[in-house]
Every structure is written in structure tokens, then in C-alpha cells.
C-alpha positions in Angstrom: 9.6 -20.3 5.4 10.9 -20.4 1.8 7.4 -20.9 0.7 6.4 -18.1 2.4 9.7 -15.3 1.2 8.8 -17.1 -2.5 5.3 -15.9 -2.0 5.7 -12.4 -0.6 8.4 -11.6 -3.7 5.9 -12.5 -6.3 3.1 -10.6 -4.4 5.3 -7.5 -4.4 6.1 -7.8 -8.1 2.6 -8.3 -8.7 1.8 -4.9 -6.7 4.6 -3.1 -8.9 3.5 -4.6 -12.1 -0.2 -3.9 -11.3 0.9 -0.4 -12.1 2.7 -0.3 -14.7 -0.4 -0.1 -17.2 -0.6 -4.0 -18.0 -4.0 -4.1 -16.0 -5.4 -1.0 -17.6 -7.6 -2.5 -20.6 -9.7 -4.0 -17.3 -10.9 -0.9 -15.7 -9.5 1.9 -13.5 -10.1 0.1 -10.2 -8.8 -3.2 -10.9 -5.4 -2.4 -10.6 -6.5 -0.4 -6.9 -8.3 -3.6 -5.8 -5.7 -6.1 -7.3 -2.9 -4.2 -5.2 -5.3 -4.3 -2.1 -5.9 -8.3 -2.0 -2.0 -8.5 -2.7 -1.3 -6.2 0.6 -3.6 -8.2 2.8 -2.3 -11.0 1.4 0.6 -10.3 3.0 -0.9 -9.7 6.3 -2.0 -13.3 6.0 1.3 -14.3 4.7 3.0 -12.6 8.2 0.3 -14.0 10.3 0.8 -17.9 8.8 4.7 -17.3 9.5 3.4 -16.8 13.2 1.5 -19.8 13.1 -1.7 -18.6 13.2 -4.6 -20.9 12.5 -7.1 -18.8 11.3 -4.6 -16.9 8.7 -4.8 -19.9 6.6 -8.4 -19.5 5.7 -7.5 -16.2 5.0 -4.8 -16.9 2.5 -7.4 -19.0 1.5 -9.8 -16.3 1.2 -8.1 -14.2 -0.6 -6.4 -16.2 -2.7 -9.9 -17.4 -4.4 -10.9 -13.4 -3.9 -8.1 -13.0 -6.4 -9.4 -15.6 -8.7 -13.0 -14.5 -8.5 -12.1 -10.6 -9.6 -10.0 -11.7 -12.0 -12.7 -13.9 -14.0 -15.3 -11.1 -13.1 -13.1 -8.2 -14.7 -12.4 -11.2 -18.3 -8.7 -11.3 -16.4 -8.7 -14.5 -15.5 -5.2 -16.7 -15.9 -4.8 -20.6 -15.5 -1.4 -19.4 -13.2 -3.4 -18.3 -10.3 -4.4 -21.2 -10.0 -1.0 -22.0 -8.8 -2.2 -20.0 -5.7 -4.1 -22.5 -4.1 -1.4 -25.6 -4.6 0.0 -23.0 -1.7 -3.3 -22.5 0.4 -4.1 -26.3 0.3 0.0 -27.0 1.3 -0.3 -24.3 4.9 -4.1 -26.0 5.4 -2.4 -29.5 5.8 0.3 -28.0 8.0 -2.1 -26.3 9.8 -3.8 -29.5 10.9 
């Protein structure tokens, strides 16, 4: 349940910070789309608190969604790779 509280304050700084005009060098959309994978992230985030199986494969999903628009738009950060050390720790307790 930490894990999870941990993981939806960093997603709702990331939504603030999206906007501030850090992201805008990448295109006028990729702050839009950046805050959209961070609000269904947090419908997987609610669901996996409910203990639902197949919200880990979305975490999952999205987690690598992030990854794959970030090295599409030349965003890409070694940290979000962090995100899936998360993902990989809810698909063992999933199991």
C-alpha cells in the first residue's frame, strides 16, 4: 500500500510538472499524452489496490507506453526505467 501512495504522488507531480513548460521542446502534444498515460495509470494504480489481476498488465502496459513515447519523442530517461522494478514487484504478488 506504500508502494502504491509512493507511486500515485510521483504520478501527480509528474502531471503538474508536465505543464509547467519542461516538456515543451518535445512537441505540443506530449505533455497532453504524457498527462493521459499518467491519469490511467492511476486507474490501474486504484484497480491493483483492489486486487485486481488484470490491472497489473496494465500498469504494465502503460508503464512501457510511457517508455516507448518518451524514446519516440528523443525524451527518453534511464529513471523510468525505475517504473518497471514496480510492475515486475505487483506481477509477482499477483501470482
Amino acid at each position: 500500500m506504500i508502494l502504491i501512495g509512493c507511486l500515485f504522488a510521483l504520478g501527480l507531480f509528474d502531471i503538474a510538472y508536465a505543464f509547467t513548460g519542461a516538456y515543451a521542446r518535445f512537441g505540443i502534444l506530449y505533455p497532453s499524452a504524457h498527462a493521459l498515460l499518467n491519469i490511467i495509470l492511476f486507474l490501474a494504480l486504484s484497480f491493483i489496490w483492489s486486487k485486481e489481476r488484470w490491472s497489473v498488465w496494465l500498469f504494465l502496459g502503460i508503464v512501457l507506453s510511457h517508455i516507448g513515447l518518451d524514446f519516440f519523442v528523443g525524451a527518453f530517461e534511464y529513471t523510468k526505467l525505475l517504473l518497471l522494478i514496480p510492475a515486475f514487484y505487483f506481477i509477482q504478488k499477483v501470482k
